[in-house]
C-alpha positions as CSV (number, residue, x, y, z in Angstrom):
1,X,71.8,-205.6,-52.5
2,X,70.7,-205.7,-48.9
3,X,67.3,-204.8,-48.1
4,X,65.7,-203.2,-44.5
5,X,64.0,-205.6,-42.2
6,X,61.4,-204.4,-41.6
7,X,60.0,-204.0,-45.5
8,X,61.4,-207.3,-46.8
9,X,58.2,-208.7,-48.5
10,X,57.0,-205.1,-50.0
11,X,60.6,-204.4,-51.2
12,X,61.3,-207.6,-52.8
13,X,57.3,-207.7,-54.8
14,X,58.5,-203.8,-55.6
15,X,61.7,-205.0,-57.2
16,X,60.0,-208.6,-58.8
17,X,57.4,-206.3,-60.6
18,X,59.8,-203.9,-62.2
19,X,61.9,-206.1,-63.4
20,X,58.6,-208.0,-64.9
21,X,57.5,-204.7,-66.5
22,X,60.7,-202.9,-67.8
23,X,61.8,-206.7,-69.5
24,X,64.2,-207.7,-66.9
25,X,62.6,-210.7,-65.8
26,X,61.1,-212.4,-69.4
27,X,57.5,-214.9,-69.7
28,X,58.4,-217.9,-69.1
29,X,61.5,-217.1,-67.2
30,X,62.2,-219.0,-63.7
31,X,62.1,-216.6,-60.3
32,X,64.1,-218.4,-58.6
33,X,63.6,-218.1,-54.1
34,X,66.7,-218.8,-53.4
35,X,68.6,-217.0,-55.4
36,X,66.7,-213.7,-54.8
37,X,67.1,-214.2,-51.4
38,X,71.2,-214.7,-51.9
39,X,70.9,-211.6,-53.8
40,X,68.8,-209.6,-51.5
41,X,71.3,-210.9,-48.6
42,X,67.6,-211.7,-46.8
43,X,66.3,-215.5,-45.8
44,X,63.7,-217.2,-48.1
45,X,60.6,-216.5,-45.9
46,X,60.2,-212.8,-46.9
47,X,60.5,-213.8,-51.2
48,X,58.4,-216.7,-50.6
49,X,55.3,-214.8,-49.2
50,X,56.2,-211.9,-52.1
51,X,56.2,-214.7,-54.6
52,X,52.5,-216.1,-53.1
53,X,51.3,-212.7,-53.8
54,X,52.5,-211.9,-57.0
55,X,50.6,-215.3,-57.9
56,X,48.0,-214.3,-56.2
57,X,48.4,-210.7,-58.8
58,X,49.3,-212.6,-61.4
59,X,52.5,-211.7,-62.3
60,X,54.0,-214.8,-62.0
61,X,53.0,-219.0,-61.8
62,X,54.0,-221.8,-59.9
63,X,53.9,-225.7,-59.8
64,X,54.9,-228.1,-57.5
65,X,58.5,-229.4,-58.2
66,X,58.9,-227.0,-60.8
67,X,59.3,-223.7,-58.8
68,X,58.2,-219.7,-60.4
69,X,58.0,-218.3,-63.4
70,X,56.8,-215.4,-64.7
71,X,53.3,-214.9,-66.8
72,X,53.0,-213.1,-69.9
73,X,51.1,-210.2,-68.7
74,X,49.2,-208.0,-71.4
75,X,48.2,-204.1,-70.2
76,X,44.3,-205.3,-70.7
77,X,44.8,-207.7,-67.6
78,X,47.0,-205.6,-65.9
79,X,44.2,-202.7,-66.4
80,X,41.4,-204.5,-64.8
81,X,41.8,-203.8,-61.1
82,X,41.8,-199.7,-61.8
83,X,37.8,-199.4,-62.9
84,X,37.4,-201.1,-59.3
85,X,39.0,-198.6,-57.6
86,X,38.1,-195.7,-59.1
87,X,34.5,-196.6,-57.8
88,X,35.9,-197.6,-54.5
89,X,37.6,-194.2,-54.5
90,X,34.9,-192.2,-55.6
91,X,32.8,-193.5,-53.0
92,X,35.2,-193.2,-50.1
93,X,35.5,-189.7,-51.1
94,X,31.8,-189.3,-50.8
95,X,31.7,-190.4,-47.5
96,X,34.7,-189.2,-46.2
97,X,34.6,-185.9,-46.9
98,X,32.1,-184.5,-44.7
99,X,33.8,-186.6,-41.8
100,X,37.2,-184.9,-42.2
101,X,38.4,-182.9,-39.1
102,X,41.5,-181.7,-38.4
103,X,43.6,-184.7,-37.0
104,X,42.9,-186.3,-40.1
105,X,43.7,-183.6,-42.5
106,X,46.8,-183.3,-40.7
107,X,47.8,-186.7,-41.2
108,X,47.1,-186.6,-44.9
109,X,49.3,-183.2,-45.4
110,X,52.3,-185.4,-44.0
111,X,51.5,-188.2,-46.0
112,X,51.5,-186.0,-48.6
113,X,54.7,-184.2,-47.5
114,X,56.4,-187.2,-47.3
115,X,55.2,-188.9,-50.5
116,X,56.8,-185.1,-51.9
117,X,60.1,-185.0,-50.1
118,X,60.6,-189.0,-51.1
119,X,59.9,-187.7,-54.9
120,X,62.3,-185.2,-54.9
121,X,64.9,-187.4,-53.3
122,X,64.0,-190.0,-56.2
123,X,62.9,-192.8,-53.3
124,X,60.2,-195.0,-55.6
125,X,59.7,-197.1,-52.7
126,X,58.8,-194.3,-50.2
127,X,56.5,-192.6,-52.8
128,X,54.7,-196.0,-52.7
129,X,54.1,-196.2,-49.2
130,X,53.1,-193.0,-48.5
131,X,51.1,-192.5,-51.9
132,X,49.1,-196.2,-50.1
133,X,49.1,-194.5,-46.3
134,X,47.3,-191.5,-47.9
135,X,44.8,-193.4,-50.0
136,X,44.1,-195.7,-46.9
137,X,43.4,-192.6,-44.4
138,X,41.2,-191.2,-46.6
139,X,39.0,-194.9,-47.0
140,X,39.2,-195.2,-43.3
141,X,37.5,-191.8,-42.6
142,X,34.4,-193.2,-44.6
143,X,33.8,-195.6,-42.0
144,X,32.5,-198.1,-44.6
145,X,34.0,-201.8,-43.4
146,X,33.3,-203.6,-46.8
147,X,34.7,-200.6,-48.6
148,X,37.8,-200.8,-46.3
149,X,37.9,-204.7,-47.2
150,X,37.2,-204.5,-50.6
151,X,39.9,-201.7,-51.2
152,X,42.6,-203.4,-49.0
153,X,42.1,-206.9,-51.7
154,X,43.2,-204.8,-54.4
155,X,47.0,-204.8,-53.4
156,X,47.1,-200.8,-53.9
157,X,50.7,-200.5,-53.2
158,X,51.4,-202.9,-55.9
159,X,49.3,-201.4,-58.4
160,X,50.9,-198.1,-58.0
161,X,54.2,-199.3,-58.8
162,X,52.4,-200.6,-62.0
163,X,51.1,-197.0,-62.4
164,X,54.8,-195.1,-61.4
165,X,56.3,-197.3,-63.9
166,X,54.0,-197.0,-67.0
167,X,52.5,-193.8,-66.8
168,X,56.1,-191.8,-67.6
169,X,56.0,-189.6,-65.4
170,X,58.4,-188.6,-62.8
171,X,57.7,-189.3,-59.1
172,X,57.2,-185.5,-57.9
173,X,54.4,-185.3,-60.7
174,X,53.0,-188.2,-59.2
175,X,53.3,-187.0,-55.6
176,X,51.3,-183.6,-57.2
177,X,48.5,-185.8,-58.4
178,X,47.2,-185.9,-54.9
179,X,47.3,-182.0,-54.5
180,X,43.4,-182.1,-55.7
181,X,42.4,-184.4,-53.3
182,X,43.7,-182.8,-50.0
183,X,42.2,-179.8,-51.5
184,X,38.8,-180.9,-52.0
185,X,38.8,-183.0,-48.4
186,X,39.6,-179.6,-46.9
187,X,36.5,-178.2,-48.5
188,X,34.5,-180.9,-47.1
189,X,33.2,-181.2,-50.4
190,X,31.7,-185.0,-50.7
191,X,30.9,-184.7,-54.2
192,X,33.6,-183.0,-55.4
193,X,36.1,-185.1,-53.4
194,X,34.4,-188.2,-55.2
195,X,35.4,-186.2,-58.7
196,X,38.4,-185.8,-58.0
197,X,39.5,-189.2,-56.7
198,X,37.8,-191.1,-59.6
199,X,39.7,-188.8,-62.0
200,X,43.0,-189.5,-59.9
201,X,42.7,-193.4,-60.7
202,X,41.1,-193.0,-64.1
203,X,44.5,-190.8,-65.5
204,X,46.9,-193.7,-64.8
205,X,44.1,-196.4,-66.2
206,X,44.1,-194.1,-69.1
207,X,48.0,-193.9,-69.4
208,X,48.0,-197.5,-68.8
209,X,46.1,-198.4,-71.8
210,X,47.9,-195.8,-73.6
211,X,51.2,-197.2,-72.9
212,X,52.7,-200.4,-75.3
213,X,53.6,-203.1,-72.7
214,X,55.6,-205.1,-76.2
């Protein structure tokens, strides 16, 4: 498997995860740098910084000497980072709202073109990245710093792998997800788009928690 250059780090913590949640990878099983990278056909710089941030998510642990291995990780603990962002996102949507003009609804009806047209050609990785991009515009047009700071620590692209993966649904359902959100941005509606985007992150906590991680 050879991976693009230009995503190494994202695409190798993409394909580390899954294998964590859909049992490829066992607790307690080595990750091994090297070998991932001889697999990946990459060098070992791009898996060693996606191994530091799976540590730093929690996915995985590692000593001196000893190397990775990953962490038994329960749904509770993988949970805790979505009542976070739903406030996050509820707020941004506050704030952003009223600030929407054009330009930006523009660039969220690509992003959410092309989180659409990478769901119907079954690209995970694409939906990720634009499914982030779209998020990100829309916290960028509240003009909050801190709220820009806080949400960027949260590893959102990561996350919604962990949310495409456990919430059983297919990737064009969760490209449609966002359809409430561009609609309420293009009503200006602060309070509604603050509804919306809280219920947007609490429907995958909730099929999180719903879901058996055993």
């Amino acid at each position: 498997m050879t991976l693009s250059r230009s995503v190494l780090r994202e695409q190798v913590k993409e394909i580390v995860i899954q294998r964590i949640l859909d049992g490829t990878y066992r607790p307690g099983q080595r990750v091994v740098e090297l070998a991932l990278a001889q697999e990946f056909g990459v060098s070992q710089a791009p898996v060693r910084e996606a191994l530091r941030d799976l540590e730093a998510m929690r996915f995985i642990e590692s000593a001196p000497y000893k190397g990775s291995w990953v962490r038994e990780v329960s749904r509770e603990e993988l949970a805790e980072s979505y009542p976070v962002r739903a406030v996050l996102e509820e707020l941004a949507g506050q704030l952003a709202a009223p600030q929407v003009d054009n330009s930006t609804l523009r660039q969220l009806e690509a992003e959410f073109q092309n989180m659409m047209d990478a769901a119907r050609s079954q690209d995970q990785h694409g939906v990720l990245v634009h499914d982030a991009r779209f998020h990100e515009i829309i916290i960028e047009t509240a003009g909050n710093r801190v709220l820009l700071d806080s949400w960027s620590g949260l590893r959102i692209e990561a996350y919604t792998l962990v949310s495409v993966i456990k919430s059983h649904h297919d990737l064009l359902a969760i490209a449609n997800t966002h359809l409430p959100i561009l609609d309420a941005l293009r009503q200006r509606d602060g309070d509604l788009a603050g509804k919306v985007m809280r219920q947007h992150i609490d429907h995958f906590l909730a099929e999180l928690l719903g879901d058996d991680l055993s």
